[in-house]
N, C-alpha and C positions, 0 to 999 in steps of 0.2 A: 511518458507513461510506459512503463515495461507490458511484454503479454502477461504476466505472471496477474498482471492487478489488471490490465483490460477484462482479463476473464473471467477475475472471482468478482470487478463490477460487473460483469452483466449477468452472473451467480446468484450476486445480493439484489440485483435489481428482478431477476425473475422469481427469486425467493419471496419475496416482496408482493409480487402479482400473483403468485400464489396462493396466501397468506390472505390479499383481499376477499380475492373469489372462495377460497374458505371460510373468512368469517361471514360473508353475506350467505352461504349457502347454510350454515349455522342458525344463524338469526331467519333466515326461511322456514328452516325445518324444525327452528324451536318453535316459531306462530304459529306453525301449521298443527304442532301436536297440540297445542291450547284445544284448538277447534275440535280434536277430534273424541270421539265417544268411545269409538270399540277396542275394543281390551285387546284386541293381535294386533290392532294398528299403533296405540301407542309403546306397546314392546318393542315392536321395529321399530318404530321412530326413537325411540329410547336408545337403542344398542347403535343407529345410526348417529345418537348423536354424540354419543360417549365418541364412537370410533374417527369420526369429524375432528372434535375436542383432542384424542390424543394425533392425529396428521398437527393439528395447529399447535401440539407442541413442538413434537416432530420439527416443523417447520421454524417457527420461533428456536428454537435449540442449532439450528440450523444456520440462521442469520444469524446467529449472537457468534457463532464461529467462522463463518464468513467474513462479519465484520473485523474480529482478531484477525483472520488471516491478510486479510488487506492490509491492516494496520502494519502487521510485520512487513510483508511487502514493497510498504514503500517507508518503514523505517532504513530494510535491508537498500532500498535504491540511492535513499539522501545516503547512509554509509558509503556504497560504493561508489557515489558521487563526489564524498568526501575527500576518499581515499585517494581519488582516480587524480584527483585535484591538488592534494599534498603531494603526491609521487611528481607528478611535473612540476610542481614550483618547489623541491628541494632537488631535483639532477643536478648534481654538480659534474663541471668542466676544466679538466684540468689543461691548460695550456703553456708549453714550454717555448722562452725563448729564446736561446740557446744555450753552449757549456760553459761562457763567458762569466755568467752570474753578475752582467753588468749593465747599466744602459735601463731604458725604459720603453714600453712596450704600452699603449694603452688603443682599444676599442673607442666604446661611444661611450663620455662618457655626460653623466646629467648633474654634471654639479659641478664645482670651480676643484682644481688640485691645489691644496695646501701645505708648504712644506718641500715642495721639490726643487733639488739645485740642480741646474742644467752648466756639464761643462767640467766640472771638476772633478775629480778621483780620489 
């Protein structure tokens, strides 16, 4: 895992905890205004809950971009893992053996030779 995506997960995972402790402090402050009677207290609790409501979109808006960003993140790493992975298995080698242009020359080889005459010109 790149740092690019360690750190937008631990982004979306604090985004996350966030998100909780604002809806539970939501769901407090809406019970609490039920209870209450006096006209300045549910004003305040009114405007405190609107401005709750917009942090938790805030936030949600927040994770839904995070989440994108990740996504790109490690589509960009399988890519350069891709890439990194084609590049070594097409290096070609060129090996000369000498000005003769005669003769045969073989490495390792993993399978039987077919077709070679040994001996004649």
């Amino acid at each position: 895992m790149s740092l690019v995506q360690t750190e937008v997960k631990g982004a979306v995972i604090i985004t996350g905890k966030q998100l909780v402790v604002l809806e539970s402090n939501l769901e407090e402050l809406d019970v609490s205004s039920d209870n209450d009677e006096e006209v300045g207290t549910k004003e305040v609790k009114t405007e405190a809950l609107q401005q709750l409501e917009e942090e938790r979109k805030a936030l949600e808006a927040s994770r839904t971009l995070l989440d994108e960003l990740l996504s790109k993140a490690q589509e960009d790493a399988v890519a350069k893992a891709a890439a990194k992975s084609q590049d070594s298995s097409t290096t070609g080698t060129t090996v000369t053996f000498g000005d003769r242009n005669s003769g045969q020359q073989v490495g390792v080889i993993y399978s039987g030779v077919h077709g070679a005459v040994f001996g004649r010109r």
